[in-house]
C-alpha positions in Angstrom: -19.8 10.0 4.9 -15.9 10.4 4.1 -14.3 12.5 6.4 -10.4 12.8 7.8 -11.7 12.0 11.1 -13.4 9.0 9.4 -10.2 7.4 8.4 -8.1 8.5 11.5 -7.2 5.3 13.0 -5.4 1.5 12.0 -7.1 -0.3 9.6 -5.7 -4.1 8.5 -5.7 -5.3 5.1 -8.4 -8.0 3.4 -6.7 -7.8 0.3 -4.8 -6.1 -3.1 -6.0 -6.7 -5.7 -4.9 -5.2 -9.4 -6.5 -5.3 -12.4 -5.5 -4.7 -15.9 -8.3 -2.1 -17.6 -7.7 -3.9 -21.1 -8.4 -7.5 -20.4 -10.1 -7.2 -16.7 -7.6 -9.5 -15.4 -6.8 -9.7 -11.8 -3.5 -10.9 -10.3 -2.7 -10.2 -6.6 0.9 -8.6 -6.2 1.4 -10.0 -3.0 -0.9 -13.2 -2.6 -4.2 -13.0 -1.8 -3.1 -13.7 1.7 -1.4 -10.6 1.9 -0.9 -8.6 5.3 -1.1 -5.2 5.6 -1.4 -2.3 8.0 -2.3 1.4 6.8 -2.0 4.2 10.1 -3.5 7.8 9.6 -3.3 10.0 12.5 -5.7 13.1 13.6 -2.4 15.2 13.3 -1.8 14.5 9.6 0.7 11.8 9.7 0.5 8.4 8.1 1.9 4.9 7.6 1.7 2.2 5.1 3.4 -1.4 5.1 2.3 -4.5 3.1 3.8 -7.7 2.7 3.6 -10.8 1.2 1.8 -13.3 4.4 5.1 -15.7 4.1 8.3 -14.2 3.7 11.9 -15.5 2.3 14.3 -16.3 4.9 17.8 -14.3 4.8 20.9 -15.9 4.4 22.9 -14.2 7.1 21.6 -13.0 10.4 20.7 -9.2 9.2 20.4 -7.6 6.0 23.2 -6.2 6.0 25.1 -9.0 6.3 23.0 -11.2 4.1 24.0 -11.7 0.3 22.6 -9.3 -2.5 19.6 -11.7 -4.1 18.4 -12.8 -0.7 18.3 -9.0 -0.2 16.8 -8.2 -3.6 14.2 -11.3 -3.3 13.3 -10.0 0.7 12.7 -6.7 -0.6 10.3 -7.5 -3.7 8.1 -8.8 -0.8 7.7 -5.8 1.6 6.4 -2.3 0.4 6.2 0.3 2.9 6.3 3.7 3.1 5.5 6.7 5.4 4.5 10.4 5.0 1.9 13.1 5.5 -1.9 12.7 4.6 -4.3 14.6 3.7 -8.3 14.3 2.3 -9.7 15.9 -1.0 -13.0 15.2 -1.5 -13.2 11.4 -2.2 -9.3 11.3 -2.7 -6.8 10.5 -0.5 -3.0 12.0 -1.1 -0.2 10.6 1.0 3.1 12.9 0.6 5.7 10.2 0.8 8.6 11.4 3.1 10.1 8.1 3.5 9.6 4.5 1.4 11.6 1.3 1.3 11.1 2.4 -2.4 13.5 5.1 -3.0 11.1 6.5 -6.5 8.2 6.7 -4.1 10.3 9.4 -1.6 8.9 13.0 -2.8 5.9 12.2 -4.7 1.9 12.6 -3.8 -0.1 9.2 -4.0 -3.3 9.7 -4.7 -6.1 7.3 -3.8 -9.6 7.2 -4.2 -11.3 6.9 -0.8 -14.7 4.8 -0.2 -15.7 3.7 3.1 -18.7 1.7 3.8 -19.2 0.5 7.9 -15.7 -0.9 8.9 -14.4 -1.1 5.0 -11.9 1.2 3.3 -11.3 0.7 -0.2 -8.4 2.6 -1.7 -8.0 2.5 -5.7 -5.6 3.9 -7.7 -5.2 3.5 -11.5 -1.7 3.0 -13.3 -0.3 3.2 -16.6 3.1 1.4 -17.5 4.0 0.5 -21.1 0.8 2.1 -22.4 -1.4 -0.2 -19.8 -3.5 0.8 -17.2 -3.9 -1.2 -14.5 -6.3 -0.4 -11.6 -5.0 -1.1 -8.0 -7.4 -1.9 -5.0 -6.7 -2.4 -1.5 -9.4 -3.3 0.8 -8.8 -2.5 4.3 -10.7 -3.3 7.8 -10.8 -1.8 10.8 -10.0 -3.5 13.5 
């Protein structure tokens, strides 16, 4: 059964997958050797990062200092974000504080919850240009 205390914890990712609803396609935004580590906290704090397994080197010795595609390529690689969580039902809704993604900051993401053993599947659906595509992430834990 799906509780808060259920997904208290750190839990690795297996994979993230998308898929487009109109032709069932599925690509995998990061690889499907993509690494991954989602954090929920009994006290209602959370932490998601995700990253593509092998990542572009920069061209200086920070980022600062490194030119502006190296730090525009580096950055289309990494997604993380932070915030407060919370459990409705089957949904879980992280209220995004901080992201490396500045339109993230501020908004609720909502994701469907289903846990089965050591396996938490999150899914979200998405609609861009009149398309919907359906994100899952599938996540162990350690």
């Amino acid at each position: 059964m799906l509780t808060a205390q259920s997904l208290v914890g750190a839990w690795t990712l297996l994979e993230w997958q998308v898929e487009s609803a109109e032709s069932g396609r599925i690509a995998w935004p990061f690889g499907r050797d993509a690494e991954g580590l989602i954090v929920y906290s009994a006290n209602g704090w959370m932490s998601a990062t995700l990253s593509e397994r092998t990542r572009s080197a920069l061209s200086a010795a920070s980022m600062r200092q490194a030119d502006e595609a190296t730090r525009a390529r580096v950055a289309t690689e990494y997604l993380a974000y932070s915030g407060r969580w919370s459990l409705e039902g089957e949904t879980v809704v992280h209220r995004v504080m901080l992201s490396l993604n500045p339109v993230l900051i501020g908004t609720e993401q909502r994701r469907r919850a289903e846990l089965a053993g050591s396996e938490l599947t999150l899914s979200a659906s998405e609609t861009d240009a009149g398309k919907t595509r359906i994100h899952r992430l599938r996540w162990l834990r350690p």
